[in-house]
N, C-alpha and C positions, 0 to 999 in steps of 0.2 A: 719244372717251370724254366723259364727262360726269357732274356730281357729282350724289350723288344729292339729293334734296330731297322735302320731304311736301307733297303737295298735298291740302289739307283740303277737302271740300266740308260743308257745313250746308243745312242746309232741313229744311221740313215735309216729312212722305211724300207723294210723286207729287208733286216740285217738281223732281224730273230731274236729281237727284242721281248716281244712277246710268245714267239713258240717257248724261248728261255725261260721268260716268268711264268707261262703256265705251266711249265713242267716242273718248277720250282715249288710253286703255290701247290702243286701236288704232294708230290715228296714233303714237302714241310707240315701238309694235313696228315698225311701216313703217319708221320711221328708225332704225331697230336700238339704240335704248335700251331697257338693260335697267329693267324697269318691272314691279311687281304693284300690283294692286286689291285692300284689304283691305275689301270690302262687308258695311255694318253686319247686315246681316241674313243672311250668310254667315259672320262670325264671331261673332254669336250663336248659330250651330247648331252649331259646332266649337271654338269658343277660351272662350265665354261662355255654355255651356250650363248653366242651373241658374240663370244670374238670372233676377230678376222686374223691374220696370219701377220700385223704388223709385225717388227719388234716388240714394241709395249704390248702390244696383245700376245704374244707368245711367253714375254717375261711374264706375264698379268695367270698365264696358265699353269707354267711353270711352279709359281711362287704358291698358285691353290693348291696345287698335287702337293708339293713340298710341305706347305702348312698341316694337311691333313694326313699325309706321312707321318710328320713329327710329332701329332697327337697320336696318330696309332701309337706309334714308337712308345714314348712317355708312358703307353698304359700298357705295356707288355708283349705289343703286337709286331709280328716282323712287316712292317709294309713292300710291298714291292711296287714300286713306280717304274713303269714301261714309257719312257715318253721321248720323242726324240731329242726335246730341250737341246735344242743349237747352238747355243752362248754361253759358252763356260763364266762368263761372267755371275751368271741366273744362277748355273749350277751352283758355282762356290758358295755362292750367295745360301741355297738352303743346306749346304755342307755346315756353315758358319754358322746355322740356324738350329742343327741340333747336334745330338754329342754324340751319337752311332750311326755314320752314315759311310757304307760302302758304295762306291762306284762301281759298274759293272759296263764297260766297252764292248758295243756288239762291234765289232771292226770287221768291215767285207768292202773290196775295189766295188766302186762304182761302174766299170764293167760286168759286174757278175751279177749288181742288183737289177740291172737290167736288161741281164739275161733269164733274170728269176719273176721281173716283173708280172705277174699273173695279172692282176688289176689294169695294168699299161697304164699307169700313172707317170713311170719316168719316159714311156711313150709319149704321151702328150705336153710330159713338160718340154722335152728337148724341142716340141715341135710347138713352141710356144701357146699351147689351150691349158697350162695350167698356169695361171702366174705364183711367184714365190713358194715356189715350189723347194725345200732344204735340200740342196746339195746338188741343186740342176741352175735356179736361177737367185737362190734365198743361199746365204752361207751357212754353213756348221762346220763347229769350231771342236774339233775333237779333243777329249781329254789328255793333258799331258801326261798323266801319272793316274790311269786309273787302280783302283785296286784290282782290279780283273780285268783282263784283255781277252775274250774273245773272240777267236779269228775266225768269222762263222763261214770264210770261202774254206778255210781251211779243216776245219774240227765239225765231225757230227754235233749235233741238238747233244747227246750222250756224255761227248769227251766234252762240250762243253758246261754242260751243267753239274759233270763230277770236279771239274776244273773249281768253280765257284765254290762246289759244297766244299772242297779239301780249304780254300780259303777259311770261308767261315768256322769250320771244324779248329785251325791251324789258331786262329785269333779266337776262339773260346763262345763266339758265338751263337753254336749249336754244338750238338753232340757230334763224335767224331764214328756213328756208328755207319 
């Protein structure tokens, strides 16, 4: 067995936030921890339907995923929250709020995510059809000290999710197999 803990990811959209956590969420079920994915754009359709992209509505998102995190956590579950959470202030705020929470920085230039853009979402932000759009016309405030940094212009899906697991292995988190 193993205690549960929140594994936070942050980043811009298409900085591999989520390729990260589902390759995570797999690896973590091979070794029979129990583990969910609370993906920001899956519980905006189901747990946070009706916001809009304000501030308060983004903290209002934020602060759900974090909650239901922290319940997983408590009962021995590794959560992983994918969300892009733009205000480290939010963040800290569900850091403060339980007692095993790793940060995980998907970090990639704004250049390359929208060279990666498949969707053309940062296509129409720059061309003004999307409003508040995080990190074209909305701010994100990237973590100063996350536990994990990575460089997803720089590092495979691979060397980044062996990055993380040597983390958690290192802090006693999971097993170091």
């Amino acid at each position: 067995m193993h205690e549960g803990f929140i594994l936070w990811f942050t980043g811009l959209s298409g900085s591999g936030k989520s390729t990260l956590s589902e390759g995570l969420l797999a690896e973590f079920r091979r070794r029979g921890y129990r583990s969910e994915l609370l993906d920001g754009d899956v519980v905006r359709t189901h747990l946070s339907k009706g916001l809009g992209f304000s501030k308060e509505d983004r903290d209002t998102n934020i602060r759900r995923i974090g909650f239901v995190a922290d319940l997983l956590a408590r009962n021995g579950v590794i959560a992983i929250a994918a969300a892009i959470s733009p205000y480290s202030d939010i963040r800290n705020e569900v850091r403060r709020n339980t007692d095993r929470f790793v940060e995980v920085y998907t970090e990639c230039p704004l250049e390359t995510l929208i060279e990666r853009d498949v969707k053309g979402l940062y296509k129409k932000a720059l061309a003004g059809e999307i409003q508040n759009f995080t990190g074209v016309s909305d701010p994100y405030e990237a973590p100063e000290a996350p536990e994990v940094r990575g460089r997803t212009d720089q590092e495979s899906a691979e060397e980044s999710t062996q990055k993380i697991l040597d983390y958690l292995s290192q802090k006693g988190l999971i097993d170091g197999r």
